[in-house]
C-alpha positions in Angstrom: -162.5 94.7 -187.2 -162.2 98.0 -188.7 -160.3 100.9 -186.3 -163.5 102.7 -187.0 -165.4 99.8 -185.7 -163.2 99.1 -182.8 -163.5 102.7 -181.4 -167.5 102.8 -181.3 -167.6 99.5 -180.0 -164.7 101.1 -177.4 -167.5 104.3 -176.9 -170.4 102.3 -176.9 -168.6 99.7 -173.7 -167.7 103.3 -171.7 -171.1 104.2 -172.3 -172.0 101.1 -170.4 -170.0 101.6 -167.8 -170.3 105.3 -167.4 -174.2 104.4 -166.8 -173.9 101.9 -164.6 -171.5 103.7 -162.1 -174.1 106.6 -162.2 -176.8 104.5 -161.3 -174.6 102.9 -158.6 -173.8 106.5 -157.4 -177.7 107.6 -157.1 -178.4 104.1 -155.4 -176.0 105.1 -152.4 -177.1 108.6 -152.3 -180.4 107.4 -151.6 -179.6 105.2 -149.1 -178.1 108.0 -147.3 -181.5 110.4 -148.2 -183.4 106.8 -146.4 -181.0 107.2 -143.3 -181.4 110.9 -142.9 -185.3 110.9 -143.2 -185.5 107.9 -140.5 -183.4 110.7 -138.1 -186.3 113.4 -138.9 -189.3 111.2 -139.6 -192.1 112.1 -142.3 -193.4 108.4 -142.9 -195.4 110.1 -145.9 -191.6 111.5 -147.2 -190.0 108.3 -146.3 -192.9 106.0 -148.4 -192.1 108.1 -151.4 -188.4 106.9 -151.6 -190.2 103.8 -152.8 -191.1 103.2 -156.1 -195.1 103.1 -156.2 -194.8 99.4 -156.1 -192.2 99.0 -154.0 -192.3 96.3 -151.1 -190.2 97.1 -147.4 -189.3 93.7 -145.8 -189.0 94.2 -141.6 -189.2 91.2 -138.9 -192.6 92.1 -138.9 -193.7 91.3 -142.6 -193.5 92.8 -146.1 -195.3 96.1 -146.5 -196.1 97.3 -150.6 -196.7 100.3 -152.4 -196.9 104.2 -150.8 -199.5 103.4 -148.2 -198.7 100.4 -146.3 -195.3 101.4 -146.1 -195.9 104.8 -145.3 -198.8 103.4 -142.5 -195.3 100.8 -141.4 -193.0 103.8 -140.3 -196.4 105.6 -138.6 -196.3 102.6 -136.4 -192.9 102.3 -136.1 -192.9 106.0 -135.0 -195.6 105.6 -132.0 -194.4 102.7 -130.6 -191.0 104.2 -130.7 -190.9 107.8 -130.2 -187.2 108.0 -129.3 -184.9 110.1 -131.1 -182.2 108.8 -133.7 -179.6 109.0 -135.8 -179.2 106.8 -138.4 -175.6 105.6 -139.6 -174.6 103.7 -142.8 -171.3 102.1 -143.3 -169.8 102.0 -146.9 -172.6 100.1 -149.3 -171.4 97.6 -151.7 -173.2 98.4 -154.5 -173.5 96.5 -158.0 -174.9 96.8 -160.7 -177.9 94.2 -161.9 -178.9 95.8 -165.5 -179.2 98.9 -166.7 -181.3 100.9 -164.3 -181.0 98.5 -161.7 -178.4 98.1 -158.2 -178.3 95.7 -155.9 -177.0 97.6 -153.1 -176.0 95.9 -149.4 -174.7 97.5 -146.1 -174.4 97.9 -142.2 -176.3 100.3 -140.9 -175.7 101.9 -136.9 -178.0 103.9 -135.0 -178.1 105.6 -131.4 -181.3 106.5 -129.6 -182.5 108.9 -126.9 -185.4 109.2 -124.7 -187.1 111.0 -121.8 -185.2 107.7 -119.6 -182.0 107.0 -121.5 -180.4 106.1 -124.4 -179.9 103.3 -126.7 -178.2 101.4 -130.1 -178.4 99.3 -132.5 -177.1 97.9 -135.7 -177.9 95.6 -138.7 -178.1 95.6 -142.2 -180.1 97.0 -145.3 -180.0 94.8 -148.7 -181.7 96.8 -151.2 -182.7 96.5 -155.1 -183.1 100.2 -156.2 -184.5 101.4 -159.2 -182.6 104.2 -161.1 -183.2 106.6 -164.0 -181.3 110.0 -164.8 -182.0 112.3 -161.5 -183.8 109.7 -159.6 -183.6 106.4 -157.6 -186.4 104.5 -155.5 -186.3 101.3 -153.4 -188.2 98.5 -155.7 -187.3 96.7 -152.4 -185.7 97.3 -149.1 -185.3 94.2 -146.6 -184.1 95.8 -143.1 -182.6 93.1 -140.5 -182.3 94.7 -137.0 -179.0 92.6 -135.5 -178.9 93.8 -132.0 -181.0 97.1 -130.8 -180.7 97.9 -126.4 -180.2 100.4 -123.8 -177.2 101.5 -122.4 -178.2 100.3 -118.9 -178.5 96.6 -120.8 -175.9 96.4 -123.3 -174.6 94.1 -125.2 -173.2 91.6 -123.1 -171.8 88.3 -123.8 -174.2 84.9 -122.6 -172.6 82.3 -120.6 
């Protein structure tokens, strides 16, 4: 192999890699954008961080494209009207192929009402779509771990 030959091929594999770590870098950025809009809720603003396709997974089933998902967080709003704050530990985040990230993470939240507080935690796993100055969730599954009040807690079972 030429030197010529050896330094585009050298170019070509930073290329590569320079891609994928921006993609990987707008995949966590919008997990944070996700976790901020849950603490101010739009479900219309929070739907369009899906791609038009794009399915969320909850304990309660799969909900696709703009409107379902957008109709899920409505729901989820009214039935819990309590005000949160989102937390999201460190993401590991990989790429799949070009344009695509698995991305996987804890996630924390606290919550306040009119009658106390509460918390909870779990985890997001997350294939997100990216090109240059965007990224959307092709899928997000969401796996609530433990959510309570203060008064009941966490406590261990005998």
């Amino acid at each position: 192999m030429s030197t010529e030959s050896h330094l585009q091929a050298t170019i070509e594999q930073l290329a590569g890699r320079v891609a994928a770590l921006e993609s990987e870098r707008a995949a966590a950025g919008l997990m944070h954008r996700y976790a901020a809009q849950l603490d101010a809720p739009a479900p219309e603003k929070l739907a369009l961080l899906f791609a038009d396709d794009g399915a969320l997974v909850t304990r309660l089933g799969t909900f696709r494209g703009h409107d379902e998902i957008g109709g899920f967080f409505r729901t989820a709003g009214g039935t819990d009207p309590s005000e949160k704050r989102h937390f999201v530990c460190q993401p590991e985040v990989r790429s799949i192929s070009t344009g695509l990230v698995q991305l996987d993470c804890y996630f924390g939240y606290t919550a306040r009402a009119a009658h106390g507080s509460g918390l909870g935690w779990g985890t997001y796993s997350a294939v997100i779509r990216t090109e240059v100055g965007d990224a959307r969730f092709e899928s997000l599954a969401i796996d609530v771990h433990v959510g309570t009040d203060l008064a009941r807690g966490w406590p261990r079972e005998h």
